[in-house]
Structure formats: structure tokens, C-alpha cells
N, C-alpha and C positions, 0 to 999 in steps of 0.2 A: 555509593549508588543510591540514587532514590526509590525511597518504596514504588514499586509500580503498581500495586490498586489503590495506594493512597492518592497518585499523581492520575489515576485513571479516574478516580471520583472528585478530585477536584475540577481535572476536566470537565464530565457529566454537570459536576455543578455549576460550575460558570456556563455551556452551556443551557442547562437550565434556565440560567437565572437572565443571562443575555435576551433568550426567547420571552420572559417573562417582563422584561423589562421594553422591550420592541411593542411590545402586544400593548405594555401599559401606556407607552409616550403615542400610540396610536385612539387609544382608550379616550385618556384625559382631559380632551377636547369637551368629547359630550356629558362628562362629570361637571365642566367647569361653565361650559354653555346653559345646562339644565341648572346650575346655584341661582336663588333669590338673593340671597344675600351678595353685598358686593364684597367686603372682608371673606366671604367663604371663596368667591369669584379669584378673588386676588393669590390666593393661598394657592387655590387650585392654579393659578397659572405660575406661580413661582415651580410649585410643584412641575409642572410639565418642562420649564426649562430648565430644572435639577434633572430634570429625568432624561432631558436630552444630551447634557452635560455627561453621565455616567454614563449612556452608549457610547460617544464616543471613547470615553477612558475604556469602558471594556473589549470596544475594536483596539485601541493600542495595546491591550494585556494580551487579546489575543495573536497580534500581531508579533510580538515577543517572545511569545511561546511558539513563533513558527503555525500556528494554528488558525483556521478559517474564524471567521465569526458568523456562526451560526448558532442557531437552538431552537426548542420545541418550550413554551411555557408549560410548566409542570400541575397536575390537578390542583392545587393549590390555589393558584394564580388565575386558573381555569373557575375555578368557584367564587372566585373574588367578583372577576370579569361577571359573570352569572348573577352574582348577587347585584352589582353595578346594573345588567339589564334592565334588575327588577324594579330598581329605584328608580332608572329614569322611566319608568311602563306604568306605573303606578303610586303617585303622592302628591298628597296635597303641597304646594311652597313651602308650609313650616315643617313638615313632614318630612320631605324632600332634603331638603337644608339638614336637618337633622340625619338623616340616613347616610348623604353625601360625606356628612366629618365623622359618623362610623367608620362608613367604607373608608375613606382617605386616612385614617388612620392607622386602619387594618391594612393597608396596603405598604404603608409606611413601614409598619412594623417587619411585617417582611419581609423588605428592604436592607432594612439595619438589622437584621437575623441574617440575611443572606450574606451580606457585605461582610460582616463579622464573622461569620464561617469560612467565608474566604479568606479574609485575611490569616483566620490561622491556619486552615490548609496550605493556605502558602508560605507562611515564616517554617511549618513544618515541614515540609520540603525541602527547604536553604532556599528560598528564593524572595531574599527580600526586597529586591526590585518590583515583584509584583506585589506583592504584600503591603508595600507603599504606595504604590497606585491606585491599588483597592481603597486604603487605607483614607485616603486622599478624598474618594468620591462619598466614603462612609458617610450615610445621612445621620442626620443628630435627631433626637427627638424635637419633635412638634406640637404646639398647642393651639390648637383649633377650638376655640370657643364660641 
């Protein structure tokens, strides 16, 4: 039998991360609209179509589980978004440009932190159908220069 608050916080978690992820592919526009640079331009939109790529895999993870696809973005993701405001409210273009491959890669990182957690909540479980799904969307690191 599987742990059940192990199976309850991975739930939580992919909720989480699901809402966090909705919030961000809704975000990414105006991360990507406000770049100077065209290379940053480009990045940020590969990025939005990665990002739209992993909701769908996470509606089919949750579809598997029997489970709705829903979530709330966690403060985390909430302070990201926040900091995101502040960049596009305030910076010069080279500023800007600069702030933008912070944030984009502080976003990223939590990404591949979240992903990664998932995945072993779920091979702990015995479920490695999902585990390679996740596994699947896991994003790699990125160099934004």
C-alpha cells in the first residue's frame, strides 16, 4: 500500500506546481514582449512554448491519477511573478535585458527543482508511469548570456 501523506504531498505538489506553471505560461508574454535584445526575445519564447508543452504533460499526469488539473501558485512563484512586475515598471533596456535573464533563470531553476522532486515522489510511490512523464518534460539547464 502506498504511503498516503507521501501520495498526499506529491499531490499538493504537482498541484502547486501545475498552478505555478498556468500563472507562468500566462506571465511570459510580457517577460518576452518587454526584452531588447532579440537572443533574449528568442529564449523567452522557446521558453513559453516549453512551458506550454509541460501543461499539457501535467493535465495528462493528472488525468492518470484519476485527478482534476487544478492548483494555486505557491509564494515562491508568487514572488517570482512580483519580482517580474518590478522589471517590467522600472528599467532602463540594458537594465531590463539584464533583470529579465535573472528572473528567466530563477524561474527556470524552479522548474527543474520542482520537476526533480516530482519525479522522485513518484518513482517513490511505485509509479513509474508518472515518473517518466514528468521525467520527460524535466527542463535542462539553460544559458542565457
Amino acid at each position: 500500500m502506498k504511503d498516503l501523506k507521501l501520495q498526499q504531498l506529491f499531490t499538493e505538489q504537482l498541484r502547486d506546481f501545475y498552478g505555478a506553471e498556468v500563472q507562468l505560461a500566462a506571465f511570459f508574454p510580457q517577460l518576452r514582449d518587454a526584452a531588447n535584445n532579440e537572443m533574449l526575445k528568442e529564449v523567452l519564447s522557446d521558453h513559453i512554448q516549453m512551458v506550454e508543452k509541460q501543461i499539457d504533460l501535467l493535465r495528462r499526469v493528472f488525468e492518470n491519477l484519476g485527478e482534476s488539473a487544478e492548483g494555486e501558485a505557491g509564494p515562491a512563484v508568487q514572488g517570482l511573478l512580483q519580482e517580474g512586475e518590478a522589471i517590467l515598471a522600472d528599467s532602463s533596456p540594458e537594465v531590463r535585458d539584464a533583470a529579465l535573464i535573472i528572473l528567466a533563470q530563477k524561474i527556470h531553476h524552479y522548474e527543474m527543482a520542482s520537476y526533480g522532486s516530482l519525479v522522485t515522489l513518484a518513482t517513490e510511490l511505485g509509479d513509474p508511469q508518472t515518473a517518466e512523464l514528468l521525467r520527460v518534460a524535466e527542463p535542462q539547464a539553460i544559458d542565457i548570456r
